[in-house]
N, C-alpha and C positions, 0 to 999 in steps of 0.2 A: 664373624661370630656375633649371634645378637649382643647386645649390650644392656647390663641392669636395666638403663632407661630406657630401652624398648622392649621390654620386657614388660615394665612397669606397664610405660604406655600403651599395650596389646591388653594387661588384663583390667585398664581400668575403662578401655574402650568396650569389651565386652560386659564391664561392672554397669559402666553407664543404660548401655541395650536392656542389661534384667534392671536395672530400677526405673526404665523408663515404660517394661513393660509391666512391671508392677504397678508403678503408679496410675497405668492406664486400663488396669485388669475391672476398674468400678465404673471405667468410662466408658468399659463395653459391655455389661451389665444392665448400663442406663440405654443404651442405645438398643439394646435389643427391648427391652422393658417399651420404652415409647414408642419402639415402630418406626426407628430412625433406617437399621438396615435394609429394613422390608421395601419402604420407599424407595431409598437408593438405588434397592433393585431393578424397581422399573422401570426407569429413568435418569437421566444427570439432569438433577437439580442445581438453583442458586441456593444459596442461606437461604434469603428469604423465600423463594419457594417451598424450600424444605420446612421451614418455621410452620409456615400456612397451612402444610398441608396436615402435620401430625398435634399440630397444635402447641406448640413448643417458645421458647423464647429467642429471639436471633441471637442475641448477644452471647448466651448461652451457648447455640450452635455453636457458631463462629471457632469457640475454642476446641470444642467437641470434634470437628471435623477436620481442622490443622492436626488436629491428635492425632486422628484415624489417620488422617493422609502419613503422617509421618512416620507413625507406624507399619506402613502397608497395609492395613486394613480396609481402605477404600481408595479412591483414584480422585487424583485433582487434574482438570483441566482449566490451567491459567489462561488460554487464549479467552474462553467462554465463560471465568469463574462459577463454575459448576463442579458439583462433585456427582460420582456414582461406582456402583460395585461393578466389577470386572466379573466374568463368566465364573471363576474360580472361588472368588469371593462371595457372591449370592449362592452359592454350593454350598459353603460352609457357617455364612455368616444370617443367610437369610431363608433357608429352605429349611424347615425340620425334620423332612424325608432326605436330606442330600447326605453325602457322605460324611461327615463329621460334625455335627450341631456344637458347636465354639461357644457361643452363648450359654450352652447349657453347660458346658466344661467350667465356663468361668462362675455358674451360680457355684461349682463345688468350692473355688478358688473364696471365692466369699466368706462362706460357712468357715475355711482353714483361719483365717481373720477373725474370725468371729469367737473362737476356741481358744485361740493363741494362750490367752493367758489361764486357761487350766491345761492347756500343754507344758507349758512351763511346769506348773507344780507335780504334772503328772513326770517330766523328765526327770524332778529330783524324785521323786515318791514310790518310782515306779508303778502308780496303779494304771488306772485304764479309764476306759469312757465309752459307754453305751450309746448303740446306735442312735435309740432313741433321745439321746442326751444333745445332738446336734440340732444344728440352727433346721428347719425345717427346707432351706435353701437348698439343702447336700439335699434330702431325697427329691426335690424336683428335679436338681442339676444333673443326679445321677442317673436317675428315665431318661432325663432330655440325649445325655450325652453316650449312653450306654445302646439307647433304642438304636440311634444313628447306625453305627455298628451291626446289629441284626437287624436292620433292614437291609442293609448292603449285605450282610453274609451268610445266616441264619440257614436260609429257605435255598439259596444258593450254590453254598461250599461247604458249610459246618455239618448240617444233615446230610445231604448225599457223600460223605467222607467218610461217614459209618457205616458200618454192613449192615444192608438191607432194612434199616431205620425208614427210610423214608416207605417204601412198599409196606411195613407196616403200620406205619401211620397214616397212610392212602386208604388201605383196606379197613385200618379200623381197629386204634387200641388204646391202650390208657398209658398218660404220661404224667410223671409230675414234676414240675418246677420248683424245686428247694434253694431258699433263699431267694423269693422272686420278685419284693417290691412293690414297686406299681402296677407291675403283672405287664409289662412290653414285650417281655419275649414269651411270655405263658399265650396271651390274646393273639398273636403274630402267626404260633403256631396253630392254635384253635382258628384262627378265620382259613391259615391254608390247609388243613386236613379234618373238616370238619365232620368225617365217618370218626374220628376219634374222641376221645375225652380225655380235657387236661385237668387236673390240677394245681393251683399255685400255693405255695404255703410259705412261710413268715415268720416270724417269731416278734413282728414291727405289727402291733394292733392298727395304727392309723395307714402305714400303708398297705396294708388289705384294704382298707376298707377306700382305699382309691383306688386300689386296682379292681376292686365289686364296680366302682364306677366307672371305670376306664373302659371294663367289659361289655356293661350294661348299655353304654355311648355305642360300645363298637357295634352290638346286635348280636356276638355269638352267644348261642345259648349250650354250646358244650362244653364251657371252664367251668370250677367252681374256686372257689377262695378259702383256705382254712388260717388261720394264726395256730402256730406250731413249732416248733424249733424243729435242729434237721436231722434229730436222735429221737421225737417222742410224735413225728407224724404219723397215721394211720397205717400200716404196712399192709399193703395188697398186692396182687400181681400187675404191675409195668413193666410196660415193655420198652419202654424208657424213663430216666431220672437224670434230670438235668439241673447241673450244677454252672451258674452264671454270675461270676467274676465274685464269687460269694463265700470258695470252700476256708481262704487264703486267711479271710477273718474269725472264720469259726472257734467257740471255744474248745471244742472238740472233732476238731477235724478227721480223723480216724474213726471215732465212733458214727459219723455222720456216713462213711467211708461205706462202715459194715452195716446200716442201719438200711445207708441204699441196697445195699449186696443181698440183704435177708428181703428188702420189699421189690424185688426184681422178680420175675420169671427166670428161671433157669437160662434162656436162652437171648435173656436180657439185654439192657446197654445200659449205658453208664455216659453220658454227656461231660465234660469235665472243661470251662473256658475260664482259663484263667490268664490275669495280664502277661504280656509277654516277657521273658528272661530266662537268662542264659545262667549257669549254673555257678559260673563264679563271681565275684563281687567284677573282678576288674573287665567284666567282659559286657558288663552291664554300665559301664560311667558312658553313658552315651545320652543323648536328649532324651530319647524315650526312657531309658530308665531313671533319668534326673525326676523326671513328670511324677510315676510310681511310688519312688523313693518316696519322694514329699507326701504325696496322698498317704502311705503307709506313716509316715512318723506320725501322721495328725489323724488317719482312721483307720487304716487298716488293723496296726497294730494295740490302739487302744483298744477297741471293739471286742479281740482277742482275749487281750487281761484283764477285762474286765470283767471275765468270768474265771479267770486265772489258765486260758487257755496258750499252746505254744506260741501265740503270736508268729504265725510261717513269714507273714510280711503279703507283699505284693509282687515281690520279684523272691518268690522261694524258689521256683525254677524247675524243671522236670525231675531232676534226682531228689529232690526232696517230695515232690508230686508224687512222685510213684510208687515210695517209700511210705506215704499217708494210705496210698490208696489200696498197692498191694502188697507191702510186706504188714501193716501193722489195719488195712481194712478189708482183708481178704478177699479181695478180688485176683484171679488169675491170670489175666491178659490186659496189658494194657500200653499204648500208644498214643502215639502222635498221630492225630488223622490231618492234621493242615494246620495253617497257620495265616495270622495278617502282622503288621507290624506294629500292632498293639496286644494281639493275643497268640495263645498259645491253645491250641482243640485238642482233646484228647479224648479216647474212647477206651473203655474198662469195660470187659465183660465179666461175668461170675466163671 
């Protein structure tokens, strides 16, 4: 039978793990900031290679990069004292199209820092805190880490999972993006189906007016960008309306519900990705939903109350999803069309 003291000693072994990867959460930040990973990538450098070539300080390195190694982050070769990224790690740590941008994960990790102490006051007070009220770090962090995601799955699995979504967006029709940022997933769709017309709206004045830019960089000229919230945009006939890890914050998520239902075509869709989770608390204590949780205490859910709305959370979970969507946002039909192990897809017809 374990014993108190190994008991102790298993969770202050795992206590040690998160305070070593907290304390290392600003040192991979800095790293991706100066072009440390990038380099890695190409090559196993020494320190002072690596110094020379991003312009960096050795001494600096030196700790920089025991860090990484001992985190797992990058690879030490003692014979050659060199370091460099492993195939898996230039994937995630130094590719912005690879499958997870970590870097950008960690700007959100920042901004949580940054906040702490009107979190605090907001735990006793219960008020809330405004998107735009965040360090500016969350919205780059949240493109960076979010795009990742729909580039991998977007154009791949999440659209063709819907009925006939994709044929009509090939032939040619109007879609809009609510709740969409810096416009990654609105441009994504606009450069693959470009007989169509997107969309993006916001209710975030500065980021439209990065994702006007983001557009303009890319060359599509069939988005447009409006600032709007996701109860008082334009209502026209879509043939799709896409909601992107965005409904879960709303202050009025049900009205947003009915708002998409009335500006659909009859034979419409309804895009619905929201983080992944499973319906009861205890089915969620898992890594992936530890990650969520956190995001939610410090944005999901202020964001919410701050217009006095239900705060769903991040992990509301499909019984609660479908209940916004179709008992209280009158939509008819509605499902699970796929899934990844950070998200949940769902498709809602009128």
């Amino acid at each position: 039978m374990t014993t108190t003291e190994d008991r102790l000693d298993i969770f202050l072994g795992k206590a040690v793990g998160d305070l070593g990867a907290a304390a290392s959460a600003v040192l991979v930040s800095i790293g991706d900031e100066l072009g440390l990973y990038s380099e890695l990538a190409k090559q196993p450098l020494s320190v002072e290679e690596l110094a020379r070539t991003t312009g960096t300080n050795e001494r600096y390195l030196r700790e920089w990069l025991a860090n990484q190694a001992a985190g797992g982050y990058i690879e030490f070769d003692e014979a050659g004292d060199k370091y460099y990224l492993n195939e898996e790690q230039s994937a995630c740590l130094a590719d912005p199209d690879g499958p997870v941008d970590l870097p950008g994960a960690y700007q959100i990790i920042r901004d949580l820092f940054a906040v702490r102490d009107r979190a605090v006051a907001n735990f006793r007070s219960g008020d809330g805190m405004e998107w735009g009220e965040h360090h500016p770090c969350l919205f780059d962090g949240t493109e960076r880490f979010f795009r990742a995601g729909y580039h991998a799955n977007l154009l791949t699995s999440w659209l063709p999972a819907m009925d006939g979504v994709v044929e009509k967006l090939t032939a040619g029709g109007r879609a809009a993006d609510v709740g969409c940022g810096h416009g990654a997933s609105t441009v994504l769709m606009a450069q693959a189906f470009p007989n169509s017309q997107f969309v993006g709206i916001d209710y975030h004045g500065p980021s439209i007016d990065t994702a006007r830019e983001r557009a303009a960089t890319s060359g599509v000229d069939n988005v447009t960008f409006e600032v709007a919230d996701a109860t008082s945009y334009e209502s026209n006939d879509y043939d799709l309306i896409a909601f992107f890890d965005c409904l879960h914050d709303m202050a009025d998520p049900a009205g947003a519900a009915r708002h998409a239902r009335a500006a659909l075509k009859p034979d419409g869709h309804c895009l619905l990705v929201e983080p992944f989770a499973n319906d009861d608390v205890g089915d969620n204590l898992n890594p992936v939903g530890r990650l969520f949780y956190a995001a939610s205490s410090l944005i999901c859910v202020p964001v919410s109350l701050a217009r006095r709305g239900p705060a769903l959370g991040a992990q509301a979970g499909e019984r609660r999803l479908r209940k916004v969507v179709v008992d209280d946002g009158g939509f008819a039909q509605f499902r699970r069309a796929t899934e990844t192990p950070f998200n949940l897809i769902f498709e809602a017809r009128p």
